[in-house]
N, C-alpha and C positions, 0 to 999 in steps of 0.2 A: 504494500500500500504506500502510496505516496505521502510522502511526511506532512505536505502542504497541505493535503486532505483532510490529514490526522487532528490537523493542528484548528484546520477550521471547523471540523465537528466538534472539538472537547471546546472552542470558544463559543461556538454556538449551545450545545447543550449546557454549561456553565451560564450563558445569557438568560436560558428560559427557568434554568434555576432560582439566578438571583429574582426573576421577575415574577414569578412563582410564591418564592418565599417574600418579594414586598408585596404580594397581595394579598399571604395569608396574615401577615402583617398588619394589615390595614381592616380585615373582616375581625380577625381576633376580637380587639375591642368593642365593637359594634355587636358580636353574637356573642360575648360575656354578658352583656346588660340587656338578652333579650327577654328576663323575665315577663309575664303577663301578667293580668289580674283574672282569675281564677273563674271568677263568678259576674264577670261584667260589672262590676261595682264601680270601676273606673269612671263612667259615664255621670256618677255623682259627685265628682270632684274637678270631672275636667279633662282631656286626655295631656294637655301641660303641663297640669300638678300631677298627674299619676305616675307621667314621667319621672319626674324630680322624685316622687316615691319611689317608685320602681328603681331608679340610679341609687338613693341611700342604702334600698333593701340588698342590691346588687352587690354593693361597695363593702357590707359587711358578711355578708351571706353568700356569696357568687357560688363556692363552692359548694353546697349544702344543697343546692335546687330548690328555694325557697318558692312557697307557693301562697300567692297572697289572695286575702279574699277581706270583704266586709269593708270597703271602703268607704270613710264618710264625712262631711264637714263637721267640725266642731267649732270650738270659738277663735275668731280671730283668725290667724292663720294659719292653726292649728287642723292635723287632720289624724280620722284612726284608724286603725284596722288589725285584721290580722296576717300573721305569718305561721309557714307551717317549713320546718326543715329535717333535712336527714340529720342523723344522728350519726355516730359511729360505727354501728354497723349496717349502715344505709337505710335505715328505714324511717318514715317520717313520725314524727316524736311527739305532734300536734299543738293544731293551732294555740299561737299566745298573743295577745294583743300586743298594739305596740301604736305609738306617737308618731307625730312628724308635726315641727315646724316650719314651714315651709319659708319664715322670714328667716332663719338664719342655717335652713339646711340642718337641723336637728332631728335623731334617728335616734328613737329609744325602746327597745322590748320591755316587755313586762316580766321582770324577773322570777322564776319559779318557785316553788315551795323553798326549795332546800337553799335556796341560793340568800332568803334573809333568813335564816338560822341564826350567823354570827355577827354580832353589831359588830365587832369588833375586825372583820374580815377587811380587809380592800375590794373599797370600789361598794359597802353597803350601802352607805350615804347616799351614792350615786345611784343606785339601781332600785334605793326608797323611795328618792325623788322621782324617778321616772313610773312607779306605781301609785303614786301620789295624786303627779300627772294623769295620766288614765284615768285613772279612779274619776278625778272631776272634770276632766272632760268630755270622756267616751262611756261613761257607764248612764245609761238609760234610769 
């Protein structure tokens, strides 16, 4: 085989590689954040603000396959709903609610039984408040 040959297939197939991998490049982030809303609930917030949900839920959860449902206005900017994720051994662990304000991009779950056990843990303060939250916002 002639060398000239040689040399323009490996720069040619090396071309459709790089151009290849900049376009799984480019999809990557776009089908990380394609969560949905579950139950069409979105339609009561907005398909803009469900977005900006959908990205927080994304941002925290991407890998988990969260599945969101019960989407709704609350006060102010404020909006709720729930999430449902895998667990460790892949199976979904069930819905928990959770917050979002949408004026400063704030993403809060509703902490589970065992998780305020210890006042004294890191991060309880935090994850009282964000049940706090809930509580007066989203509970009927």
């Amino acid at each position: 085989m002639c060398p000239r040959i040689d040399r323009h297939r490996t720069a040619t197939a090396l071309a459709v590689s790089l151009h290849v991998l900049a376009l799984s490049a480019l999809v990557t982030p776009l089908a990380s954040h394609a969560q949905v809303v579950e139950d069409g609930s979105d339609t009561a917030i907005g398909k803009a603000n469900a977005r900006i949900v959908l990205d927080l839920i994304g941002q925290r959860f991407e890998e988990l396959a969260p599945k969101v449902t019960s989407l709704r206005k609350a006060e102010g900017s404020w909006i709720c709903g729930s999430v449902n994720v895998k667990n460790r051994d892949g199976l979904y662990s069930g819905e928990r609610g959770f917050v979002v304000d949408l004026s400063n991009a704030f993403f809060g779950r509703v902490p589970d039984g065992p998780e305020l056990l210890n006042p004294r843990a890191e991060g309880f303060q935090a994850m009282e408040e964000i049940r706090q939250i809930y509580f007066k916002m989203c509970m009927d």
